[in-house]
C-alpha positions as protocol buffer text, in pm:
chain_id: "A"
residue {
  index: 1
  type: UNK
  ca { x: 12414 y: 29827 z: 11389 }
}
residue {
  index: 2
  type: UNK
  ca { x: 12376 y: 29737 z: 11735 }
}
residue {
  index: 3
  type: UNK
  ca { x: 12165 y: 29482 z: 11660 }
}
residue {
  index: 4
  type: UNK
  ca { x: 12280 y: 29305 z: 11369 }
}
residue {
  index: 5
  type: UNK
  ca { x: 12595 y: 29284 z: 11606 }
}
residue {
  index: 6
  type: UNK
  ca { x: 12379 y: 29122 z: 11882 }
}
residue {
  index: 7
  type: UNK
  ca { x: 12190 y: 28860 z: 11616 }
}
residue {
  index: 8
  type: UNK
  ca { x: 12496 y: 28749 z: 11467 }
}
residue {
  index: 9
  type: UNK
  ca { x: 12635 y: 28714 z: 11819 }
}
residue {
  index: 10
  type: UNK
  ca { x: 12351 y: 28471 z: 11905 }
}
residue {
  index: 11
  type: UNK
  ca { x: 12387 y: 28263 z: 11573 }
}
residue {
  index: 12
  type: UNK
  ca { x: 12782 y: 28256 z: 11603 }
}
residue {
  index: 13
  type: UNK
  ca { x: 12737 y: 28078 z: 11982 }
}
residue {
  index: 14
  type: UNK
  ca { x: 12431 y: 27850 z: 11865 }
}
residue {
  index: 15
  type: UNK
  ca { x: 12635 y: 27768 z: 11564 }
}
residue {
  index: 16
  type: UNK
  ca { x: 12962 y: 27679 z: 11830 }
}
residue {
  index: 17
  type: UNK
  ca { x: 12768 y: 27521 z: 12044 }
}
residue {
  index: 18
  type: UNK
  ca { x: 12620 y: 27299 z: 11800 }
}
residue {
  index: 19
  type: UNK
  ca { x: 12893 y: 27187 z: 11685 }
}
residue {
  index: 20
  type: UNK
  ca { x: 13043 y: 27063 z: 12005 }
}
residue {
  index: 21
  type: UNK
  ca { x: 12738 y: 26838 z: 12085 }
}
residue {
  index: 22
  type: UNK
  ca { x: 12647 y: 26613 z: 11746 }
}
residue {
  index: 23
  type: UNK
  ca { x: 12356 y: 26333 z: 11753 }
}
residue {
  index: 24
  type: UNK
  ca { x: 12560 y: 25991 z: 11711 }
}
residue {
  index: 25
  type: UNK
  ca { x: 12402 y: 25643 z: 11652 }
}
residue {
  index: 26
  type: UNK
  ca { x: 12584 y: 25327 z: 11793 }
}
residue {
  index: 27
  type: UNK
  ca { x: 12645 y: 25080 z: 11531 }
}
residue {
  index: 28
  type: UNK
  ca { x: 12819 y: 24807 z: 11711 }
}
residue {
  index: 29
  type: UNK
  ca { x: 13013 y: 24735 z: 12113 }
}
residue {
  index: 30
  type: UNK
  ca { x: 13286 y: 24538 z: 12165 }
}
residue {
  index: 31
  type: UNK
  ca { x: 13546 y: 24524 z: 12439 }
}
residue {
  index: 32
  type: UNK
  ca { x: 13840 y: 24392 z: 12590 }
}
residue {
  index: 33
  type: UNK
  ca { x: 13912 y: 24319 z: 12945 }
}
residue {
  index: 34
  type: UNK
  ca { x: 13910 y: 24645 z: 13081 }
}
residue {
  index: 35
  type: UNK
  ca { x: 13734 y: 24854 z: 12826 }
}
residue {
  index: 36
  type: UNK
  ca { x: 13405 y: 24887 z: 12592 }
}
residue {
  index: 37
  type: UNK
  ca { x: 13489 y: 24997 z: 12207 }
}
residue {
  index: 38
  type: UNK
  ca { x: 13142 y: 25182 z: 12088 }
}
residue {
  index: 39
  type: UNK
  ca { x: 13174 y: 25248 z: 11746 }
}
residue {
  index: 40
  type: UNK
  ca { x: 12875 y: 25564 z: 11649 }
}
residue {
  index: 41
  type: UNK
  ca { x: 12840 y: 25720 z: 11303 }
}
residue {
  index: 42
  type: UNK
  ca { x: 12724 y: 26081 z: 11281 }
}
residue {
  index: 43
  type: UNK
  ca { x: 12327 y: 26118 z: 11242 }
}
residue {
  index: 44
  type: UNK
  ca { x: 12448 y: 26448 z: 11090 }
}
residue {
  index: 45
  type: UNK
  ca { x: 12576 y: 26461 z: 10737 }
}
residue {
  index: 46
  type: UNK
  ca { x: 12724 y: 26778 z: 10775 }
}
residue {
  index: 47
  type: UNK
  ca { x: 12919 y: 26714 z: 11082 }
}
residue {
  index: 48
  type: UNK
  ca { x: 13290 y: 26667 z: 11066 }
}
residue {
  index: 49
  type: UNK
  ca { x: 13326 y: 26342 z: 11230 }
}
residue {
  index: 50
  type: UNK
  ca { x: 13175 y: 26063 z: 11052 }
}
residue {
  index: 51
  type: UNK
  ca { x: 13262 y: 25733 z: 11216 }
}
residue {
  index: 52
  type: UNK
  ca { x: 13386 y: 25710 z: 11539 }
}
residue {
  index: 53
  type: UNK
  ca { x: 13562 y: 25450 z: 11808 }
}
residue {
  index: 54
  type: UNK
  ca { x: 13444 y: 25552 z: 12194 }
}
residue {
  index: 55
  type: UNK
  ca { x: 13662 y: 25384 z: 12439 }
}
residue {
  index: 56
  type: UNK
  ca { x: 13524 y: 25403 z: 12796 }
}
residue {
  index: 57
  type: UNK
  ca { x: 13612 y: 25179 z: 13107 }
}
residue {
  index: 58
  type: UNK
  ca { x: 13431 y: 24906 z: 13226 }
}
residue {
  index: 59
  type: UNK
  ca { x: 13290 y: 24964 z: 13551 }
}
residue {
  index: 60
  type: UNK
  ca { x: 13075 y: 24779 z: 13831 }
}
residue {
  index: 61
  type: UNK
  ca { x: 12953 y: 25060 z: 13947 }
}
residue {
  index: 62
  type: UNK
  ca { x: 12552 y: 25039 z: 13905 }
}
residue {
  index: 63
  type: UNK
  ca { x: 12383 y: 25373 z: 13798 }
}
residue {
  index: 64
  type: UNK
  ca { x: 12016 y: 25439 z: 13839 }
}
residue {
  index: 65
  type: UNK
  ca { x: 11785 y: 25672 z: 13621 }
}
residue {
  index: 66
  type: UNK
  ca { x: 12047 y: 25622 z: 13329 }
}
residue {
  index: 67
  type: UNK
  ca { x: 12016 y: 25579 z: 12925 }
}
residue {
  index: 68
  type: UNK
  ca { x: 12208 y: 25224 z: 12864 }
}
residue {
  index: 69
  type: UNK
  ca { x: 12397 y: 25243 z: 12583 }
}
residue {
  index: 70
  type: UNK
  ca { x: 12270 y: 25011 z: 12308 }
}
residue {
  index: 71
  type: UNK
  ca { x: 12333 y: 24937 z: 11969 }
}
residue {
  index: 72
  type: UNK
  ca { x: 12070 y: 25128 z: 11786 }
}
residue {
  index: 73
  type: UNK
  ca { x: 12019 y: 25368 z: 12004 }
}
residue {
  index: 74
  type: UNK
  ca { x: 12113 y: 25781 z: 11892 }
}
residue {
  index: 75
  type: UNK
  ca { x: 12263 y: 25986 z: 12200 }
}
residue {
  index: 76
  type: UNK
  ca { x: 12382 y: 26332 z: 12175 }
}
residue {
  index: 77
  type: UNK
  ca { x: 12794 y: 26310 z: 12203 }
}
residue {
  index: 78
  type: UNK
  ca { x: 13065 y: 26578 z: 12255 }
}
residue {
  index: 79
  type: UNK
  ca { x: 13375 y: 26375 z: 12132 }
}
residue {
  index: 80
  type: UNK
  ca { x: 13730 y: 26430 z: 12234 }
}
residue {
  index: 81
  type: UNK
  ca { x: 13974 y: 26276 z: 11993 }
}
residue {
  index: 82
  type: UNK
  ca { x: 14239 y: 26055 z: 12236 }
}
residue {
  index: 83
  type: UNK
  ca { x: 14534 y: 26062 z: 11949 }
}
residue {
  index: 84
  type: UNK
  ca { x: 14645 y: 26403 z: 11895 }
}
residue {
  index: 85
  type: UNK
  ca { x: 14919 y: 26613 z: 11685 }
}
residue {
  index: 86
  type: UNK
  ca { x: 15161 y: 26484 z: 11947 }
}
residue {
  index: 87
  type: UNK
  ca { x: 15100 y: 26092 z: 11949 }
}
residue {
  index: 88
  type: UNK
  ca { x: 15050 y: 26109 z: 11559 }
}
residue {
  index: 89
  type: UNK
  ca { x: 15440 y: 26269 z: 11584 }
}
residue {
  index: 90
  type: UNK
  ca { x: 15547 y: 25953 z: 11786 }
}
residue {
  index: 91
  type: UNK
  ca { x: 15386 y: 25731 z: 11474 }
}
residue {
  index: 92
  type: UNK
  ca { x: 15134 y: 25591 z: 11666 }
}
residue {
  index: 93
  type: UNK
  ca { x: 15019 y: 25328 z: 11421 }
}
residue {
  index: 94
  type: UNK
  ca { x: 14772 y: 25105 z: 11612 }
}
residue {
  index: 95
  type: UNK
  ca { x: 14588 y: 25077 z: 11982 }
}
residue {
  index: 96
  type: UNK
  ca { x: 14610 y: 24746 z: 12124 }
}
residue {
  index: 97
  type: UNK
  ca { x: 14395 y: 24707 z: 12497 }
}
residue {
  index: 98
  type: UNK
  ca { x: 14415 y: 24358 z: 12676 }
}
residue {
  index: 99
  type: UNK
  ca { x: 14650 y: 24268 z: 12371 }
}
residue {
  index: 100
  type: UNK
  ca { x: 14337 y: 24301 z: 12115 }
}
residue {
  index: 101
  type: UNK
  ca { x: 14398 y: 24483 z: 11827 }
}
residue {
  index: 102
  type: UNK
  ca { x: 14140 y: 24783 z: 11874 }
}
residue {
  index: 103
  type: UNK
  ca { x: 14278 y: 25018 z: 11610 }
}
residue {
  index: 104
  type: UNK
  ca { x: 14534 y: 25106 z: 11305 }
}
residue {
  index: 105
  type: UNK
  ca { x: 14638 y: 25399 z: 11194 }
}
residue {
  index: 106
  type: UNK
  ca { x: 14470 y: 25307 z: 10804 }
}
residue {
  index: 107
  type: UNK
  ca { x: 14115 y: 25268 z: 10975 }
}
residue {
  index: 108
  type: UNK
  ca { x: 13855 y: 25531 z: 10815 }
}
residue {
  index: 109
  type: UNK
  ca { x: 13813 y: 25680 z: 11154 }
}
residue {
  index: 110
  type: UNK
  ca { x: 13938 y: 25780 z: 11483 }
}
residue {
  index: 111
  type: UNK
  ca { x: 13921 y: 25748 z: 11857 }
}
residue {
  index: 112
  type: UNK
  ca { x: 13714 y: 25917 z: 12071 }
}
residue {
  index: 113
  type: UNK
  ca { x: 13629 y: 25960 z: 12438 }
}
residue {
  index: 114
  type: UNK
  ca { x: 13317 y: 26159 z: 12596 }
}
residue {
  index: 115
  type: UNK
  ca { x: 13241 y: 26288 z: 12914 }
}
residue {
  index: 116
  type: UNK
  ca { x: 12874 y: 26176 z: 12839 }
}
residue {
  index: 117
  type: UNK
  ca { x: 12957 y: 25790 z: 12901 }
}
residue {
  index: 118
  type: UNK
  ca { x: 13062 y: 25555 z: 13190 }
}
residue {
  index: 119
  type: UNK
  ca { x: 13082 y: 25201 z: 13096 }
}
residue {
  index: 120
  type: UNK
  ca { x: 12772 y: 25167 z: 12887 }
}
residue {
  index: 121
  type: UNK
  ca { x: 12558 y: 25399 z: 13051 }
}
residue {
  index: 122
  type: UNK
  ca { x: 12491 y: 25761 z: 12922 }
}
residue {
  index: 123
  type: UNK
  ca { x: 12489 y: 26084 z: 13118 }
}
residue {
  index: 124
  type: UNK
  ca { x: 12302 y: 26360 z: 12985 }
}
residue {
  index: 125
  type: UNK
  ca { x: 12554 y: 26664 z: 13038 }
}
């Protein structure tokens, strides 16, 4: 008993973890003045989240021995959604940035930001 406790333990936290970090691949960056817009689509057909908007700030900063972010490329992502319960109660219905147009609320997807990337450069967390 003790051990079937222990194994499904181990699977539960594999599974949890698994699902926090998903393999994304960048389809296309845009950006405004002060911010990149990476859009990534799951490499996971199982996974929840589908299609995805990234916003990150630009930055000058230069960072050595980093993945650039490219479109293409596949990292692995843990997304946090920006619009929550509470801004979808204030009828948040688009996202402009720099007075572009970066999202509305009929889009087939939703916007995300990750610890993982600074300006277009990927951290391996």
């Amino acid at each position: 008993m003790k051990t079937l406790y222990l194994l499904t333990l181990v699977l539960f936290s594999t599974f949890v973890h698994s699902q926090e970090y998903q393999r994304y691949k960048v389809v296309n960056i845009d950006s405004t003045i002060s911010s990149y817009v990476i859009t990534v689509k799951s490499c996971n057909k199982k996974n929840i989240i589908k299609k995805a908007l990234v916003l990150t700030s630009k930055t000058d900063t230069v960072f050595k021995n980093v993945r650039k972010i490219k479109v293409g490329s596949t990292f692995k992502l843990k997304l946090e959604e920006i619009f929550t319960d509470v801004t979808s109660n204030l009828n948040s219905t688009s996202l402009i940035i720099d007075n572009i147009l970066v999202w509305k609320r009929d889009d087939d997807f939703r916007i995300y930001s990750s610890d993982n990337i600074k300006g277009l450069n990927y951290f391996k967390i």
